[in-house]
C-alpha positions in Angstrom: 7.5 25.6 46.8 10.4 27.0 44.9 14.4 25.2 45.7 17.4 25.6 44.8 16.5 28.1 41.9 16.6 32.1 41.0 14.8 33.5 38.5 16.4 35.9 36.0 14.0 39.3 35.6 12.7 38.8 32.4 11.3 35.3 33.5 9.8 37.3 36.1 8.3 39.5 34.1 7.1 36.9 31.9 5.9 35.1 34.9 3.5 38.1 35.8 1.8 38.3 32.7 1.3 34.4 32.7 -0.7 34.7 36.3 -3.9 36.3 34.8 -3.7 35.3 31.5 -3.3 32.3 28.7 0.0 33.2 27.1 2.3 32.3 24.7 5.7 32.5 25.7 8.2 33.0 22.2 11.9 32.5 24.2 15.2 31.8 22.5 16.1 28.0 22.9 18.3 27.6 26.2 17.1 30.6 28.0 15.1 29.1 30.6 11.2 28.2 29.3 11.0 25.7 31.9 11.7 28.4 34.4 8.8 30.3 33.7 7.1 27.0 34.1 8.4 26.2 37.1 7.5 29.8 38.8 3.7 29.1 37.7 3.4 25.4 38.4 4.8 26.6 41.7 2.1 29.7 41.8 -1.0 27.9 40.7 -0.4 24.7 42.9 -0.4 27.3 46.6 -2.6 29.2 45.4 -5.0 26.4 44.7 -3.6 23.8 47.5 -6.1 21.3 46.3 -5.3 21.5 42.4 -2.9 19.7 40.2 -0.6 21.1 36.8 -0.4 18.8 34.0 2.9 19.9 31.7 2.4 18.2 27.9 5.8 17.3 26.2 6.1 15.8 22.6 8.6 13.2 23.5 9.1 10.7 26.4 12.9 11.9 26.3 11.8 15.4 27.0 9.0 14.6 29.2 11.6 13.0 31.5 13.9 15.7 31.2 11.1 18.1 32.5 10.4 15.6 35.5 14.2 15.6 36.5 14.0 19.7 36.0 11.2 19.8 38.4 11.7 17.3 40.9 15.3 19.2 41.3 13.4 23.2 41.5 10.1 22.3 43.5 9.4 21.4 46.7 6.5 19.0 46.5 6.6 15.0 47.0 8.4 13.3 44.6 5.9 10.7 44.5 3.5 13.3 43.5 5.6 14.4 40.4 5.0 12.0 37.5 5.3 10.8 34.4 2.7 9.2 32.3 3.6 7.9 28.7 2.4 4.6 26.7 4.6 2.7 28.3 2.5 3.0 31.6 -0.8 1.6 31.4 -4.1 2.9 31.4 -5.4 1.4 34.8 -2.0 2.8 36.0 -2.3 6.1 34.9 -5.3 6.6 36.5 -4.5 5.1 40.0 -1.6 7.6 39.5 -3.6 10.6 38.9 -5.7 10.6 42.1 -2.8 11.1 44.1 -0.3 13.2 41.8 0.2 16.9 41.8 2.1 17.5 38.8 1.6 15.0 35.7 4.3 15.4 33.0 2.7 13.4 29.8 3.4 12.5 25.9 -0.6 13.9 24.7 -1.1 11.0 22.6 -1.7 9.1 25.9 -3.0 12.1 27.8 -5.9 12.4 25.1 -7.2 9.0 25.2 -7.2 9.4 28.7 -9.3 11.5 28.0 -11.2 10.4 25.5 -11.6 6.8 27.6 -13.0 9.0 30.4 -10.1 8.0 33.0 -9.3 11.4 34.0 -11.2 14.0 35.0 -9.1 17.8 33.9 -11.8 19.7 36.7 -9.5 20.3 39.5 -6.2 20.7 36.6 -5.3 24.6 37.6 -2.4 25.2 34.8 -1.9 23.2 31.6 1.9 23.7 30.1 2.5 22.9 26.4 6.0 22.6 25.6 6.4 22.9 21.9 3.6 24.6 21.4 3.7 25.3 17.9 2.7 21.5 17.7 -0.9 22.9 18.7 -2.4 23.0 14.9 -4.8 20.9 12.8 -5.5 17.3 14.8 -2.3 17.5 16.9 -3.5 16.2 20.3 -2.5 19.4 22.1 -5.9 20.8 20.2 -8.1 18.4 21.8 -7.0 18.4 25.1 -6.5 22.4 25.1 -10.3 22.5 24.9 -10.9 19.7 26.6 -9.8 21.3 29.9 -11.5 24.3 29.3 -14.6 22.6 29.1 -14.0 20.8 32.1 -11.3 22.4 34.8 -13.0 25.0 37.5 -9.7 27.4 37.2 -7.9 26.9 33.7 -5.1 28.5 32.9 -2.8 27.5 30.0 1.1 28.5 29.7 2.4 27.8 25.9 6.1 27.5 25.4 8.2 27.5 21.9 11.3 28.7 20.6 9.8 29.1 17.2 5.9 29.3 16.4 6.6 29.2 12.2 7.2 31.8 9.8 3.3 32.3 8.5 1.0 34.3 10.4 -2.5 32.3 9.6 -0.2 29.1 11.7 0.4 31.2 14.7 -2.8 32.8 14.6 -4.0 28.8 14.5 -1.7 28.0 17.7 -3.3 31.4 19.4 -6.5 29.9 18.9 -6.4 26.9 19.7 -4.6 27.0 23.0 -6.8 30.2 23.9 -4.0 32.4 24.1 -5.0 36.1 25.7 -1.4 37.3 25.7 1.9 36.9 24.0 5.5 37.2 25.4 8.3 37.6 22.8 11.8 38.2 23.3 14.5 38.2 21.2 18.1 38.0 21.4 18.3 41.4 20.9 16.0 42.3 24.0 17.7 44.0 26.3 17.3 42.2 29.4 18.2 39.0 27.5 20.9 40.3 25.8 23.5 39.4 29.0 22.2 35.7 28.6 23.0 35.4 25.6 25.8 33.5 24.3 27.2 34.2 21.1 26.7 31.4 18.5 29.2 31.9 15.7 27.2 30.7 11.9 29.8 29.6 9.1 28.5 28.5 5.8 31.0 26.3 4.0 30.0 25.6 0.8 31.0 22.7 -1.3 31.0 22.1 -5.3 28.6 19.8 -6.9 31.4 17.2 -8.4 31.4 17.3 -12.2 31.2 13.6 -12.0 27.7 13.9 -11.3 26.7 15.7 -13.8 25.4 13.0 -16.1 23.4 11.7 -13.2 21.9 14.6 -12.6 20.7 15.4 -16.1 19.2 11.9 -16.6 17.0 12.7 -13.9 16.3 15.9 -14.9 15.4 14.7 -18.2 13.3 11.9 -16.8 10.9 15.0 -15.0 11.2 17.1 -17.9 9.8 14.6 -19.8 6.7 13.3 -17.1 5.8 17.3 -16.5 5.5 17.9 -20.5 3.4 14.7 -20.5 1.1 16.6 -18.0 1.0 20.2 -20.1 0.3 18.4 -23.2 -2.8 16.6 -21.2 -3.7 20.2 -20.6 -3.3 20.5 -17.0 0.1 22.4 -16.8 0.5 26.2 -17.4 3.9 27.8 -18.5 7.2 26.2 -19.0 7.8 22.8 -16.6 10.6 24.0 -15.6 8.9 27.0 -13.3 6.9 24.7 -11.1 8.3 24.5 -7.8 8.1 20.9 -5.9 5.1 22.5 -3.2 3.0 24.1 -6.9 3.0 20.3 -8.0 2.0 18.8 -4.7 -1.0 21.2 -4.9 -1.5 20.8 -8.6 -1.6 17.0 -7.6 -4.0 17.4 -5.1 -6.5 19.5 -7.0 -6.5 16.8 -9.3 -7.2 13.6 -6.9 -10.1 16.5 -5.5 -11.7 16.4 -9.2 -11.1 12.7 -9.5 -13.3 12.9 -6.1 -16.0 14.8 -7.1 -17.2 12.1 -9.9 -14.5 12.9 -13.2 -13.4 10.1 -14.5 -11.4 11.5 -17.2 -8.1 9.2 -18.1 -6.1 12.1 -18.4 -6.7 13.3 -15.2 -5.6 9.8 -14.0 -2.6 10.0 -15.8 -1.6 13.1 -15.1 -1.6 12.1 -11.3 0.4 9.1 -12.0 2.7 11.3 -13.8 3.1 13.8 -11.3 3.9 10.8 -8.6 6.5 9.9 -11.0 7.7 13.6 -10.9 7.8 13.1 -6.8 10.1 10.4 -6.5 12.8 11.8 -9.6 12.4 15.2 -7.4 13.2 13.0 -3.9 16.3 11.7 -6.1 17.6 14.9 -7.3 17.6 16.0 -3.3 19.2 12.6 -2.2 22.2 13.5 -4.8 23.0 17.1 -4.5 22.4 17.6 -1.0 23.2 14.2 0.6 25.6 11.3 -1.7 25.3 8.2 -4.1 24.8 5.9 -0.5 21.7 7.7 0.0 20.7 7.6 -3.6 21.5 3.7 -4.1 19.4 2.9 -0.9 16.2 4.6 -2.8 17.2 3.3 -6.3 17.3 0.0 -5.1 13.8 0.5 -3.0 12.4 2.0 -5.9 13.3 -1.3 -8.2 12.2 -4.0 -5.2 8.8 -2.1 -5.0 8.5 -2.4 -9.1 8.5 -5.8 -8.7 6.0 -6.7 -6.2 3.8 -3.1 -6.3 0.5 -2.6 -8.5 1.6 1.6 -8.3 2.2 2.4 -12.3 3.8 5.3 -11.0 6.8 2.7 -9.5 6.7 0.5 -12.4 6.4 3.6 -14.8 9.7 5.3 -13.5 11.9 2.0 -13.2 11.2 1.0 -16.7 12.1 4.9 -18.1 14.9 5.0 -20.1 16.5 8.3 -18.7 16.2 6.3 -14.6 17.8 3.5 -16.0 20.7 5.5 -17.5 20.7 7.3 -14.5 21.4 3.9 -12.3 23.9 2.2 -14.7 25.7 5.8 -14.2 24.9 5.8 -10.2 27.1 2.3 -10.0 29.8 3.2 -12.1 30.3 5.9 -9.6 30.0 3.6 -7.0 32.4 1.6 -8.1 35.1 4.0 -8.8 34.6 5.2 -4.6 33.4 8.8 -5.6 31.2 10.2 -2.8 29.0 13.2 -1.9 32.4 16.3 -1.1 30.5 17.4 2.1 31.8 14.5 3.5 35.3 14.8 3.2 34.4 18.7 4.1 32.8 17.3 6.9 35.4 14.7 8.4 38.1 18.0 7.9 35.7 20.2 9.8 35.3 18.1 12.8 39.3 17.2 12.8 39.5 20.6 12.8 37.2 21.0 15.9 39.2 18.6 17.8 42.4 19.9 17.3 40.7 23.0 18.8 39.6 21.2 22.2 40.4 17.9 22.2 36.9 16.4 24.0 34.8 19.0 21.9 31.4 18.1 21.9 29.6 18.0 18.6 25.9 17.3 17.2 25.6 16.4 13.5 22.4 17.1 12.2 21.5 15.3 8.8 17.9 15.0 7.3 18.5 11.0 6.3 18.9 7.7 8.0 20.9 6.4 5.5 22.5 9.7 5.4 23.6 9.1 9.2 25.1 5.5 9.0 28.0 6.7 6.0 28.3 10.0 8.2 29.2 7.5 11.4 31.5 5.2 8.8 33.8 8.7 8.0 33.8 9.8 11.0 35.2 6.6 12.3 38.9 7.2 11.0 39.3 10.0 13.4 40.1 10.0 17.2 36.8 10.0 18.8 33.8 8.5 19.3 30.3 8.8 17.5 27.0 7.6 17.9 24.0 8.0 15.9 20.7 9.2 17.1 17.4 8.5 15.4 14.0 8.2 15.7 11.7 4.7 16.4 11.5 1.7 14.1 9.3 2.1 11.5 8.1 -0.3 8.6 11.0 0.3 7.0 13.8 0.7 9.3 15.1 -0.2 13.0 15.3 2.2 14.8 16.2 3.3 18.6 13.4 2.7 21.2 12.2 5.8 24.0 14.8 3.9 26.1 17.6 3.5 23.8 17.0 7.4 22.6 17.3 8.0 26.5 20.2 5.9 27.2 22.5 7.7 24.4 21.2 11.6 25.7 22.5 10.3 29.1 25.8 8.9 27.7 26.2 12.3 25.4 25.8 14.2 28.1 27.9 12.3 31.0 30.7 12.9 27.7 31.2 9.1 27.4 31.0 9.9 23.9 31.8 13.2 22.0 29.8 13.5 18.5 25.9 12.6 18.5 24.8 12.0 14.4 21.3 13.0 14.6 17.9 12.9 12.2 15.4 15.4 13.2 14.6 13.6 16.4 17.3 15.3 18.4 16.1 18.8 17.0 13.8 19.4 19.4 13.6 20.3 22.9 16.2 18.5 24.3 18.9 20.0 26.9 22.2 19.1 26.7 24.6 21.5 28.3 27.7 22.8 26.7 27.9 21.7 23.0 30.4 23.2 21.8 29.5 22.9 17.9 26.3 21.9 15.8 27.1 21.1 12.0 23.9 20.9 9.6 25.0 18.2 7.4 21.8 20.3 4.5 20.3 23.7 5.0 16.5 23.0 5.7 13.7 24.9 4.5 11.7 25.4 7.3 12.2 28.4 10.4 11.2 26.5 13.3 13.9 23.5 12.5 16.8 25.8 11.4 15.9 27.4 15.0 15.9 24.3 17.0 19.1 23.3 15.3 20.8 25.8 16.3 19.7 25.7 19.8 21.3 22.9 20.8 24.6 25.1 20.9 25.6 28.3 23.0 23.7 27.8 26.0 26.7 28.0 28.9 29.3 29.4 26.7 30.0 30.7 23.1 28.6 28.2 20.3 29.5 27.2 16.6 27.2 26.2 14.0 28.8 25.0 10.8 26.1 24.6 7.9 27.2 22.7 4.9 26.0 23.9 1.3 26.2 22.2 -2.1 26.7 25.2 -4.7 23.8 25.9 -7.8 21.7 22.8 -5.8 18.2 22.9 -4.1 21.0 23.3 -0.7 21.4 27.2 -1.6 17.2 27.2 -2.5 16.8 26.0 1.0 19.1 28.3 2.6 17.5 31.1 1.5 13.9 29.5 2.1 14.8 29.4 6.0 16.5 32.7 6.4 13.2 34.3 4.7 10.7 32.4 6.8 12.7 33.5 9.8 12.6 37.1 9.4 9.4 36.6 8.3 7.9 34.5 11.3 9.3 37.8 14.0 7.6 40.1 11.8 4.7 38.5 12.2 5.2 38.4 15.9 6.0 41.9 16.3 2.6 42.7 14.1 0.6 40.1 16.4 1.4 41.6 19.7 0.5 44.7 18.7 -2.5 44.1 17.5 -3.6 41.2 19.7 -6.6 42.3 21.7 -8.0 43.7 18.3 -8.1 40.2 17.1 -11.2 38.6 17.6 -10.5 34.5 17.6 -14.1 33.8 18.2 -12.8 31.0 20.9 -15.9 29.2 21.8 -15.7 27.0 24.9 -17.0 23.4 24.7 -19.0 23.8 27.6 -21.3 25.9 25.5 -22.4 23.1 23.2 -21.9 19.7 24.6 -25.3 18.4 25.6 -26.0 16.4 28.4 -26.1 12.8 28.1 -26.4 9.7 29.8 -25.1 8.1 26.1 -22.0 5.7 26.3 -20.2 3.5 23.7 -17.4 1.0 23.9 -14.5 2.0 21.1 -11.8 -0.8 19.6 -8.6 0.3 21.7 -7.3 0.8 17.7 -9.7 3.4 17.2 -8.1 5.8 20.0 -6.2 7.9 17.4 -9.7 8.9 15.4 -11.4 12.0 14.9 -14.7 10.3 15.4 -14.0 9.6 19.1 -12.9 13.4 19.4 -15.9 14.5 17.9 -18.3 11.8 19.8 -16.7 13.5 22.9 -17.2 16.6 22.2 -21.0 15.8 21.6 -21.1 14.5 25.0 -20.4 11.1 24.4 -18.7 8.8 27.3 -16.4 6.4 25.7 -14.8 3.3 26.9 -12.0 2.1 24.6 -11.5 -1.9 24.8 -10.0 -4.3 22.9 -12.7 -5.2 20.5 -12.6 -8.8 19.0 -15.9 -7.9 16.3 -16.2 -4.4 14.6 -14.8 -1.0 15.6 -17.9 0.5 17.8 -20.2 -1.2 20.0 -22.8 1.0 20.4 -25.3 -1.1 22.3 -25.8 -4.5 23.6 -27.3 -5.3 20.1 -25.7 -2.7 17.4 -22.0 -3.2 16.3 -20.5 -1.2 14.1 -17.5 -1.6 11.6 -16.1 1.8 10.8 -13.7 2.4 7.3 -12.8 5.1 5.1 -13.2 4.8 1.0 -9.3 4.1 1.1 -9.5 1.5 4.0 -12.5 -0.3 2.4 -11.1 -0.8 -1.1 -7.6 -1.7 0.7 -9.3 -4.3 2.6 -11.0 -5.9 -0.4 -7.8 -6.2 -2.1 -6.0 -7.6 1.2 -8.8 -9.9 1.8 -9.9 -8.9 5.1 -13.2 -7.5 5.1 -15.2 -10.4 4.0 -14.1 -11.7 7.2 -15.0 -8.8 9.1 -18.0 -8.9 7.7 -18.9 -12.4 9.0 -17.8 -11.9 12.4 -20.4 -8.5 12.6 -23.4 -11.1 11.9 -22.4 -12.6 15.4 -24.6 -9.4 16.5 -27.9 -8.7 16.0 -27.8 -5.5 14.1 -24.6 -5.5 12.5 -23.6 -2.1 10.5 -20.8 -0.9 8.4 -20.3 3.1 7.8 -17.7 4.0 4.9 -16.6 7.4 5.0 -15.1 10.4 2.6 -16.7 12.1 -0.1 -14.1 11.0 -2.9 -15.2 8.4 -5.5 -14.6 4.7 -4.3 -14.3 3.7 -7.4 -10.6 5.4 -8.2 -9.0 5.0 -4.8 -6.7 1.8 -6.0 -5.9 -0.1 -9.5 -9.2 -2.5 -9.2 -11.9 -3.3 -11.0 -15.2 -1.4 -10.4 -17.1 -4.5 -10.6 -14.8 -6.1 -7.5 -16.5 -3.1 -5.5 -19.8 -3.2 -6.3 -20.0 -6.9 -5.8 -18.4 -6.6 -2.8 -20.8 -3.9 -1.4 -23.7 -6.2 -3.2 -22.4 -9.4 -1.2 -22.3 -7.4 2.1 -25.9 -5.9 2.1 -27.7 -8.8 0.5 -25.7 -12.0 1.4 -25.0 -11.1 4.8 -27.5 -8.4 5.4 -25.1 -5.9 7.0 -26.8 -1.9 6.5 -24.1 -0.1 4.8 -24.0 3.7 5.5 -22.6 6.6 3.6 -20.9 9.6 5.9 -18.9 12.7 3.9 -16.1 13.2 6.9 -15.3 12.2 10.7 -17.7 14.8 11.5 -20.7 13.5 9.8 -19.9 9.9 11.2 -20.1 11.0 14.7 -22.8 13.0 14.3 -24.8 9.5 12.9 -23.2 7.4 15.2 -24.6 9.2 17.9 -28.4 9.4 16.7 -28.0 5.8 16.5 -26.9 5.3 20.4 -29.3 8.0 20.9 -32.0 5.8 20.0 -30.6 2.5 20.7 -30.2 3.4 24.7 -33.1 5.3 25.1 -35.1 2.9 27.3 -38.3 4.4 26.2 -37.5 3.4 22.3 -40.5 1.9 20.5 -39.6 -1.5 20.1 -39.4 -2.7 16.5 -40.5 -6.5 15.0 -38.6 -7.3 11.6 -40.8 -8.8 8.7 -39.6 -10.0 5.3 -41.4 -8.9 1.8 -40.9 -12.1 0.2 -42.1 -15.7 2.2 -39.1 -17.5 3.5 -38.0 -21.1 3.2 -38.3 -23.2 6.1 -35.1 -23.7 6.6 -34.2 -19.5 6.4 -37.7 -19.1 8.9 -35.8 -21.5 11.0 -32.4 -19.6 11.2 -34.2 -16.0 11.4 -36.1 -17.5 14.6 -33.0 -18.5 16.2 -30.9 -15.3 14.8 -33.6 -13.0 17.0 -32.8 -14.6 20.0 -30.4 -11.9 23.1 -26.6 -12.0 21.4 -27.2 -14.6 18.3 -27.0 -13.2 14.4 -27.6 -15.8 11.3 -23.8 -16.9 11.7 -24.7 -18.3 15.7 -28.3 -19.7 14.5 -26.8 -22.1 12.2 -24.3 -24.1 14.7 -26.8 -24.1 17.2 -29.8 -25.7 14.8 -26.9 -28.3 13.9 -26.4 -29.0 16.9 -29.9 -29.9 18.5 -31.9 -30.8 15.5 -34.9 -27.9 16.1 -36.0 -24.8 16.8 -38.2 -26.4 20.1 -34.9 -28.3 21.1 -32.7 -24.9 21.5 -35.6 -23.2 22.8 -36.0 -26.2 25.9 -32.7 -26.8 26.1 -30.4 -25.6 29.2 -27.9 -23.3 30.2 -25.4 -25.6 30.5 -26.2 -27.5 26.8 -26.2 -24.4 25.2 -22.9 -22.9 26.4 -21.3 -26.5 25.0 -22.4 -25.0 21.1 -19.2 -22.7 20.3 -19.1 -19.0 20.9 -22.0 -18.8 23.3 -20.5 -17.8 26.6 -22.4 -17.9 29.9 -24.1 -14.4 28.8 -26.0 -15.4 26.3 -27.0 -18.4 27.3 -28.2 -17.1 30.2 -30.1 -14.1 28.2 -31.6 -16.7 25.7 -32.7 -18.9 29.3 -34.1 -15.2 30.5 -35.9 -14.7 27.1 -37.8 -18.3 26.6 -38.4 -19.1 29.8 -40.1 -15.3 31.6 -43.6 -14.9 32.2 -44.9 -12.2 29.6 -46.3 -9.6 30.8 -48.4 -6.8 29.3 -47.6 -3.0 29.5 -49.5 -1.7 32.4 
């Protein structure tokens, strides 16, 4: 099935080991993943004629890159090679898959697919994740991974990443969940990579912080000196403030919303978390300064100040109101003013003159961490001879950004050369092939292994590469530098160690098939809820699942029972924003209307409101509206209920239950609860329908056609409610 294509040995041999066995494949960027892929899709699909591969990709840019790869190296239809993101619809997708051999999908889409019941994985013989390293905690690659081996009759899983991480509990995580059974490493050093290799030449060019900035600087420093003393005199900081690194606060933070959760309600815990979110955002500023300019740090100054204004956050109002922030933004626009900017850029604009002057069409990525970091990058780069675009990710609440299509257009136009320098966030970091850069420029060091890595990949592939990494001196840019270099050496270490000892660790991999019950139990989903760990967990239980645009509530979970589904966090937010009153009327539409609010931390301290707002809000919906409200500690726990309730809502042997009161009703309430029984009508139908003919015995006798004039009673129910009042009964033989 193989054209036009001839695979280098150690693809081969990597190739061999992937026929009998899950593995992760751990290749240098540009030395042919999707080769390997390519051999097995090829393998699996003759050896099983009937079968089909499904390769997941992160991105609809890569995705498409992979379809183009394939349809070039594989001889099968290119009807039957496609491409399924959420830009195709569901209906489509699944006319598609019948007759498709090889699938290439985003697994966002792929898993509510899935989860909707469109697709079936049973006759899927190879599953290829791309990025693999994407495979931990609720990344979709996790659900679908054991998803098809619940369901596919051969599975076989092929995992593909230039960089798994630096810490050996993650790629342990990735092992397990993908079901790895083997691991394939090679380095640059291997030997029968080595020839392949092209050498990337690394420079460091390192910059002063400007003296100029020195005030600014210290004013925020003081400003978080000040909030993390605040927070050791309250008695929750050990040791001097200055020690805490920014990830010891984040967890210090986190342990203290977990106590606030548990039932303390101790003001100084309160405080302290206020403080420490004040400590965030001067940290964010300090990183904005030394490592990208005063742009960058206006942009979040002046964010900051609008959100002061119109936010209830006291950590926002807090920090705009400190003396030290304001000193520090009266300095910030005298800077402004006088034209002083960030020296990496002028560093920067000299290092890509110099490029050019070198070969005169060079092509050159620009990697920077910031948006607003990119558009003054773009303005500087503008004076010289050449041409620029920036490349970043979707538009956000925020920010425009490029659409799938856009992102696609400009990797086209990079590549075809009709422009030379691509400015790109972290977007562009991953995956994506585009043949003979000749020089990558890290506009910050970053932290992190796995990014550093994919940086650098995007040079050296056809011929000898250049990275230039720009450094601010005695900044968190030298702290960074360091950070990645570490976690590199670190994460091959750990690869070396978990080759060796693979077969002795014992994942405990448990296949779904062993505990998914069978059931006849289905449920209809709000489209919206397609994301959630309930539905995952409600699948996994052996739940069918239809997801629909739902006009009332978030599960329907039988012709009578609908249920609105929130978080402690949603619940309070929706009080405050006014909608859940609403919601709340439209559930009495059903007959058994039901709300479950989940998490196990206190409701009570999730925003700046009133406890009395919430308990007479949770008073108004159980009393006044007579909506059940149910408690659940995690996603788990609400699935688990969710499902005892269809359980004994569609079981058609159920004993059937008749509603009485404790206390004698009014006429007028015996009246409404007479007509609220009937198929399809809560309290909030009853009411327009008594208005409307005058009686109980005048609904009751009226027909089909008069009752579908009353609003909101569709040809279903009147036709149920006909069904209902005018049957024979007949006793239970």
């Amino acid at each position: 099935m193989l054209k036009n294509f001839k695979p280098r040995i150690y693809q081969q041999t990597i190739f061999n080991t992937s026929i009998n066995k899950n593995c992760l494949v751990v290749l240098p960027t540009g030395l042919g993943k999707t080769a390997i892929a390519t051999l097995l899709i090829s393998y699996r699909l003759v050896h099983y004629p009937k079968s089909k591969a499904v390769v997941l990709a992160p991105t609809k840019p890569l995705a498409e890159q992979h379809i183009s790869t394939f349809k070039k190296h594989l001889d099968i239809d290119k009807e039957k090679i496609v491409l399924f993101t959420g830009f195709v619809k569901p209906a489509m997708r699944a006319e598609l898959w019948d007759s498709a051999r090889l699938i290439v999908t985003t697994p966002q889409g792929f898993e509510n697919d899935l989860i909707a019941n469109n697709i079936s994985l049973k006759d899927v013989s190879l599953l290829v994740v791309d990025e693999a390293h994407r495979a931990v905690k609720n990344y979709a690659y996790v659900f679908v991974a054991k998803k098809y081996h619940a369901e596919a009759n051969h599975p076989r899983i092929l995992a593909l990443t230039a960089s798994p991480g630096s810490e050996f509990s993650k790629i342990e995580e990735v092992c397990r969940n993908l079901s790895i059974e083997d691991i394939e490493i090679k380095t640059e050093k291997d030997p029968d990579i080595k020839s392949f290799v092209q050498e990337v030449d690394i420079k460091w060019i390192e910059v002063k912080f400007p003296e100029e900035f020195e005030y600014l600087r210290n004013c925020l420093m003081f400003a978080l000196k000040k909030k993390l003393l605040e927070v050791k005199n309250l008695g929750y900081l050990e040791g001097r403030p200055s020690n805490h690194s920014k990830k010891s606060l984040l967890i210090l933070q986190a342990n203290l919303r977990g106590r606030i959760s548990s039932g303390e309600k101790d003001f100084s815990i309160l405080k302290s978390i206020s403080l420490l979110a004040e400590v965030m955002k001067i940290q964010h500023a300090l990183e904005l300064l030394e490592t990208q300019g005063l742009g960058s740090l206006e942009k979040y100054f002046e964010k900051l100040i609008s959100q002061a204004k119109t936010s209830t956050v006291k950590a926002v109002k807090n920090l705009v109101g400190d003396e030290n922030f304001k000193k520090a933004n009266s300095k910030l626009s005298k800077l402004l003013d006088r034209g002083l900017e960030h020296p990496k850029l002028k560093k920067l604009k000299q290092t890509v003159k110099n490029e050019l002057l070198l070969k005169e069409n060079a092509k050159i990525i620009i990697f920077t961490q910031y948006r607003s970091s990119s558009l003054k990058i773009k303005q500087v780069l503008d004076e010289l001879p050449l041409k620029s675009e920036i490349f970043i990710g979707q538009s956000n609440k925020e920010q425009k950004g490029l659409s799938q299509k856009e992102q696609k257009q400009k990797i086209e136009s990079f590549s075809k050369g009709e422009f030379n320098c691509l400015i790109s966030t972290s977007v562009g970091e991953e995956g994506l092939d585009i043949f003979q850069v000749d020089s990558v420029i890290f506009y910050e060091p970053i932290p992190s292994a796995i990014r550093s890595i994919q940086r650098r990949g995007r040079t050296g592939r056809l011929s000898k590469g250049k990275v230039f990494i720009l450094t601010t001196k005695k900044t968190r840019d030298e702290a960074y530098r360091w950070a990645a270099h570490h976690k590199e050496k670190r994460m091959f270490r750990n690869l070396e160690v978990l080759k060796k000892n693979f077969k002795k660790i014992d994942f405990q991999q448990k296949e779904l098939k062993t505990f998914i019950p069978k059931t006849n139990m289905d449920i209809v989903a709000d489209y919206r809820e397609k994301g959630s760990s309930v539905l995952k967990h409600l699948v996994n239980e052996g739940v069918s699942i239809k997801l629909k645009n739902l006009e009332i509530g978030d599960y329907l979970l039988s012709e009578d029972v609908v249920l609105e589904y929130k978080t402690k966090k949603d619940f309070v937010d929706s009080i405050i924003d006014g909608r859940l009153l609403k919601q709340v009327r439209e559930l009495t539409k059903y007959l058994k209307p039901l709300m479950i609010v989940e998490g196990e931390e206190d409701i009570y301290s999730q925003r700046n409101i009133h406890p009395n707002a919430i308990r007479g809000m949770l008073s108004t919906i159980a009393v006044s509206y007579r909506v059940p409200i149910i408690y659940s500690k995690n996603s788990n726990d609400t699935a688990a209920i969710i499902r005892l309730i269809v359980k004994r809502e569609q079981n058609p042997d159920k004993q059937k239950f008749q509603r009485h009161t404790i206390k004698p009703l009014t006429l007028k309430e015996q009246q409404e609860f007479v007509i609220s029984s009937l198929p399809g009508i809560g309290i909030s139908l009853a009411r327009p329908l008594l208005k409307k003919f005058g009686s109980v015995k005048k609904i009751i006798n009226a027909t089909e056609e008069a009752l579908k004039k009353v609003d909101l009673i569709g040809p279903k129910k009147a036709k149920k409610i006909k069904e209902l009042t005018d049957s024979n009964y007949q006793e239970a033989s």
